[in-house]
C-alpha positions in Angstrom: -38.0 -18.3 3.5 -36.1 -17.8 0.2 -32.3 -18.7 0.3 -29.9 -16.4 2.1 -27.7 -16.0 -1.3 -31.2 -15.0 -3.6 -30.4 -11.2 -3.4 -30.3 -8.8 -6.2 -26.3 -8.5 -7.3 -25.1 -4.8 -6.3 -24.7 -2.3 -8.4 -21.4 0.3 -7.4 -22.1 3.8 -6.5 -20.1 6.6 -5.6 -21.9 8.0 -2.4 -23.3 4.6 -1.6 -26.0 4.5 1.5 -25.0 2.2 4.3 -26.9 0.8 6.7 -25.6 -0.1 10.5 -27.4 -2.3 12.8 -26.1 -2.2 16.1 -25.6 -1.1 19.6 -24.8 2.4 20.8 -21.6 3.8 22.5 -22.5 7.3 24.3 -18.7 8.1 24.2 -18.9 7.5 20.5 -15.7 5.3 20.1 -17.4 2.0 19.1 -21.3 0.9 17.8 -23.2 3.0 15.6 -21.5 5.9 16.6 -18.4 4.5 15.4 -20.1 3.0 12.5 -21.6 6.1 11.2 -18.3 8.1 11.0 -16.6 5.2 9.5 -19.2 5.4 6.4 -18.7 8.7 6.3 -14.9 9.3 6.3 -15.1 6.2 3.6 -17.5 8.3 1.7 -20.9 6.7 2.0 -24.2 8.2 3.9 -24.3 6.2 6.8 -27.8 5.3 8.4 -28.8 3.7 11.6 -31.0 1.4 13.4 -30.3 0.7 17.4 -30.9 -2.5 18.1 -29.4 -2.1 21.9 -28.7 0.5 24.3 -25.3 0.7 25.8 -24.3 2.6 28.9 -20.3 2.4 28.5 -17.1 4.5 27.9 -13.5 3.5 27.2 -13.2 1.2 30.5 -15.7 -0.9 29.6 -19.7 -1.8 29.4 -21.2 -1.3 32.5 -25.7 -2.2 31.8 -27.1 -2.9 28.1 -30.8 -2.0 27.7 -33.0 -4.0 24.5 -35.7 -2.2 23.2 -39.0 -4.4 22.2 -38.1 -6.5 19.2 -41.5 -5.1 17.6 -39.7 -1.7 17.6 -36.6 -2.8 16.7 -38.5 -4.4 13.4 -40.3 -0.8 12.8 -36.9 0.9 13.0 -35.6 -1.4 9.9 -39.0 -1.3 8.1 -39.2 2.6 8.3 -35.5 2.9 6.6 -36.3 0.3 3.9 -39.6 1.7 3.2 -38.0 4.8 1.7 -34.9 4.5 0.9 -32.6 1.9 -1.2 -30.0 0.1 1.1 -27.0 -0.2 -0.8 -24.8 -2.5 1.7 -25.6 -3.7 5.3 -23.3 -3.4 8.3 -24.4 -5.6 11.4 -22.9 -5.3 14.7 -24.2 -5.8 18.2 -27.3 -7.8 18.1 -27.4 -9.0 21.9 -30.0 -11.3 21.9 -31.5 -14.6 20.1 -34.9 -13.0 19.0 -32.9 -9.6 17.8 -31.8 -11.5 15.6 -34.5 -13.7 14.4 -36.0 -10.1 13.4 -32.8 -8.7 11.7 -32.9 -12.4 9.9 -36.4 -12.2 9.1 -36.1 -8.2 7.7 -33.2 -9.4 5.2 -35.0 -12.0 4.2 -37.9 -9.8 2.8 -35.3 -7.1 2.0 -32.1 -8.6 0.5 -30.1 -6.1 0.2 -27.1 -6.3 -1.9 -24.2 -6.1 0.2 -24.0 -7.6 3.9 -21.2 -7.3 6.3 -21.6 -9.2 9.7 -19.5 -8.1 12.4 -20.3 -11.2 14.9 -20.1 -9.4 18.5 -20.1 -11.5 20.9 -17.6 -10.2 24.2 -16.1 -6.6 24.4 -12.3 -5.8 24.3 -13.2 -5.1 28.4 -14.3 -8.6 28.5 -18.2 -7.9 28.9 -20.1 -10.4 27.4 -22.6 -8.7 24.6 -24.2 -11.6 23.3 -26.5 -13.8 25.2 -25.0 -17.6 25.1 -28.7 -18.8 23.9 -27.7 -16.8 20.6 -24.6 -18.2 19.8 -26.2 -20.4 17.3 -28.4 -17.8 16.1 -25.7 -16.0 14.9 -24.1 -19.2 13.7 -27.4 -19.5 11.3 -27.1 -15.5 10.5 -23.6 -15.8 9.1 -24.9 -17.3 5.5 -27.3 -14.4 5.3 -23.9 -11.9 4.7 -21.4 -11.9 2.4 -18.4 -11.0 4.5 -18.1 -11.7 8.1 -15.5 -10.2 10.4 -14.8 -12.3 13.5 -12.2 -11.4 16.0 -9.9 -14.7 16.9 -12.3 -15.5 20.2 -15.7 -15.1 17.8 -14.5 -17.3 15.2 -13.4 -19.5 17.8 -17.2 -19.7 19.0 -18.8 -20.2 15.7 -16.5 -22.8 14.3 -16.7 -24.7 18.1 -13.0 -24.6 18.5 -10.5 -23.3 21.1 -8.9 -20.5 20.4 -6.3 -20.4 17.3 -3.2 -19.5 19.2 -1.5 -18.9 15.7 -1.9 -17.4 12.2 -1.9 -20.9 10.6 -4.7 -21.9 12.8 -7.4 -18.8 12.3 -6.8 -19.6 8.3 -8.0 -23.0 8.7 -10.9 -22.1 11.2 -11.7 -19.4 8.8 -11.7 -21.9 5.5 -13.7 -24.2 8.0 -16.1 -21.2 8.6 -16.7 -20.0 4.8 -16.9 -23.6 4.0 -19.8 -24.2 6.2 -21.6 -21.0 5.6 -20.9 -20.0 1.7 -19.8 -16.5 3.6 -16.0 -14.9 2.9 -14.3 -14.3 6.2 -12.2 -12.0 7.1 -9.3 -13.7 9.4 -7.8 -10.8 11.9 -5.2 -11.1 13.6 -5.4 -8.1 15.8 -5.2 -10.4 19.0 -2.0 -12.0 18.2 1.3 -11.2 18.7 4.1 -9.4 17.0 5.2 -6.6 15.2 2.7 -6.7 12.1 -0.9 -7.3 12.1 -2.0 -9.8 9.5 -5.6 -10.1 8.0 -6.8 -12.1 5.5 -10.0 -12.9 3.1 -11.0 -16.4 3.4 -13.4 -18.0 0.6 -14.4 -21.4 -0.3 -16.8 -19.8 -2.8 -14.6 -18.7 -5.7 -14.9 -15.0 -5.2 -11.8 -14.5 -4.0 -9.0 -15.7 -6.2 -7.3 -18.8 -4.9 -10.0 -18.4 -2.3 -7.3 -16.3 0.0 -5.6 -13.0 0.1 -3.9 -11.8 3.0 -2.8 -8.3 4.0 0.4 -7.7 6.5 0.0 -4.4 7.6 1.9 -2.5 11.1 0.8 -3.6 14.5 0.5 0.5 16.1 1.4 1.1 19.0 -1.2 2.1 20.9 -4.1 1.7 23.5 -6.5 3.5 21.8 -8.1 0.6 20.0 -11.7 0.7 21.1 -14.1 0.2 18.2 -11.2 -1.0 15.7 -13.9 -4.2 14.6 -17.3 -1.8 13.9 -15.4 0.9 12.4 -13.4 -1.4 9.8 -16.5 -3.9 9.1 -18.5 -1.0 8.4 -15.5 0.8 6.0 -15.8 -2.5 4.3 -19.5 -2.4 3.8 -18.6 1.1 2.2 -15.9 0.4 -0.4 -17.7 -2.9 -1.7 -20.5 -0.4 -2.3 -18.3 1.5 -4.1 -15.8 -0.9 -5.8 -17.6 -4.4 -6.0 -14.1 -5.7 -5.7 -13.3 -7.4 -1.7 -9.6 -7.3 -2.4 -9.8 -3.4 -3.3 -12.2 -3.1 0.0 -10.1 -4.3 2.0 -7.0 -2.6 0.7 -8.1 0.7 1.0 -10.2 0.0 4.6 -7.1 -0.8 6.1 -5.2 2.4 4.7 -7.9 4.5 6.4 -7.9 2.3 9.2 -4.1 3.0 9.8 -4.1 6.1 9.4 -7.5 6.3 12.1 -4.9 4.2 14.7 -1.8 6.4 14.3 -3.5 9.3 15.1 -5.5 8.1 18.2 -3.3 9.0 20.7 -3.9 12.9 19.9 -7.7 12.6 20.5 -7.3 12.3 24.4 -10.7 11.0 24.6 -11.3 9.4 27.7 -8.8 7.5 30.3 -9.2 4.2 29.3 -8.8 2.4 25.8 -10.0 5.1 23.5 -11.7 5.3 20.3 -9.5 5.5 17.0 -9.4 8.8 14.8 -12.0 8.0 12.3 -12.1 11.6 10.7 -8.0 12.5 10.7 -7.8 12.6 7.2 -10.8 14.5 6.3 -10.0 17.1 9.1 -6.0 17.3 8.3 -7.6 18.3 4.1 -9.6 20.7 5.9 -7.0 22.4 7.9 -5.0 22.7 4.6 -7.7 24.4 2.9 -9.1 26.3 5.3 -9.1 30.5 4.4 -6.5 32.4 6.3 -7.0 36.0 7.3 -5.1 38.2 5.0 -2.5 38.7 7.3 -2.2 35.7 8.3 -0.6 32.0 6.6 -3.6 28.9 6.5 -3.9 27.3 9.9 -1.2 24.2 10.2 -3.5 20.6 11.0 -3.7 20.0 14.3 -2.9 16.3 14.2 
């Protein structure tokens, strides 16, 4: 096996093609069907290969069903056979041999860009990753470039309780791209307050001063679900586009933002629902949309 950082450097594209690996979400707020409209509303062609099936909505997972890893392995084959993978989102991968075959696939393929989004446990508190695979995901991480834990994932793969302050998921973070050569992205969604901090953490050099942090509004809202797939996939996106992490993340969390302060109008189930990944495509299209002649353009609805 050749070494997880041997991989052809990327090359940036406008309309890049973005490939998500990951669970489904039949009410669309989180998975691939969150991934996929995150590529798009970033501007990429989003593509998809299921590696679990997910019977949920926004109150929570209730059974997960894992196809044979022999099919899982043709559904990656069948994309990379014909078309060139720009950048790589991974999500849900469940279970220790899913991801000895995602591991073995970018291995063969390297693609240029790779954006793990660890899940491990849902916001609902159902466990999505088998304990057995902890440590395969731990030997995943230095196949990516970026890697997106929530506080309680990074907790798990750097073995520590969780970092009950800011101060804290920086050093588990440097502790984490220190071990694995990966950047990190620290998030702290989970904490509290009235702004929401990230960070990118790298003991690599890619990252000046190997840290920038972003302060952005904590929203207030419910309607969270799918906040981690949809901005580790909006990452994958803009590095595709910009080859720049600190411009990735910049503009990721503008359209995330805006995705969360719109939420609320989607009334999409009666739990914690799914952000609005496509407001700002749909408020241009209002805009622009042809009136009747005696009539003034429609106003946007959100």
């Amino acid at each position: 096996m050749s070494s997880p950082t041997d991989r052809p450097a990327p090359f940036a594209r406008a309309v890049p093609r973005v490939l998500s690996i990951a669970g489904t979400d039949p009410t669309g707020g989180a998975g691939i069907q969150a991934d996929l409209k995150s590529i798009a509303a970033n501007g990429g062609y989003g593509m998809a290969v299921v590696t679990a099936l997910v019977a949920q909505n926004t109150h929570g997972v209730r059974s997960v069903h894992t196809p044979p890893p022999e099919f899982l392995r043709e559904q990656l084959d069948a994309v990379s056979d014909d078309v060139v993978i720009d950048a790589v989102k991974i999500g849900m991968l469940g279970e220790a041999v899913t991801v000895a075959v995602v591991r073995g696939w970018l291995d063969t393929v390297r693609p240029p860009i790779v954006v793990l989004d660890p899940v491990m446990v849902s916001t609902s508190g159902h466990r999505l990753l088998a304990a057995d695979a902890e440590d395969a995901v731990r030997r995943l991480v230095p196949f990516a470039d970026l890697v997106t834990p929530n506080l309680p994932e990074l907790a798990v793969l750097v073995g520590a309780p969780l970092a009950p302050d800011w101060a804290t998921a920086l050093e588990q973070a440097r502790r984490l791209s220190a071990d694995t050569g990966a950047i990190v992205l620290a998030k702290g969604g989970h904490l509290e307050g009235a702004l929401s901090p990230d960070a990118l953490v790298d003991a690599s050099g890619r990252v000046a001063a190997g840290l920038f942090e972003s302060t952005g509004e904590r929203v207030a809202t419910v309607n969270t679900h799918g906040t981690g797939c949809s901005l580790s996939s909006a990452l994958a996106t803009r590095q595709a586009q910009t080859l720049d992490w600190v411009r990735s993340l910049t503009l990721s969390k503008h359209w995330l933002l805006d995705s969360l302060r719109h939420a609320d109008a989607l009334e999409v189930g009666t739990g914690r629902g799914p952000i609005s990944h496509l407001h700002a495509l749909w408020s241009v299209a209002a805009q622009n949309s042809p009136a009747p002649p005696d009539q003034k353009a429609p106003r946007p609805l959100w």
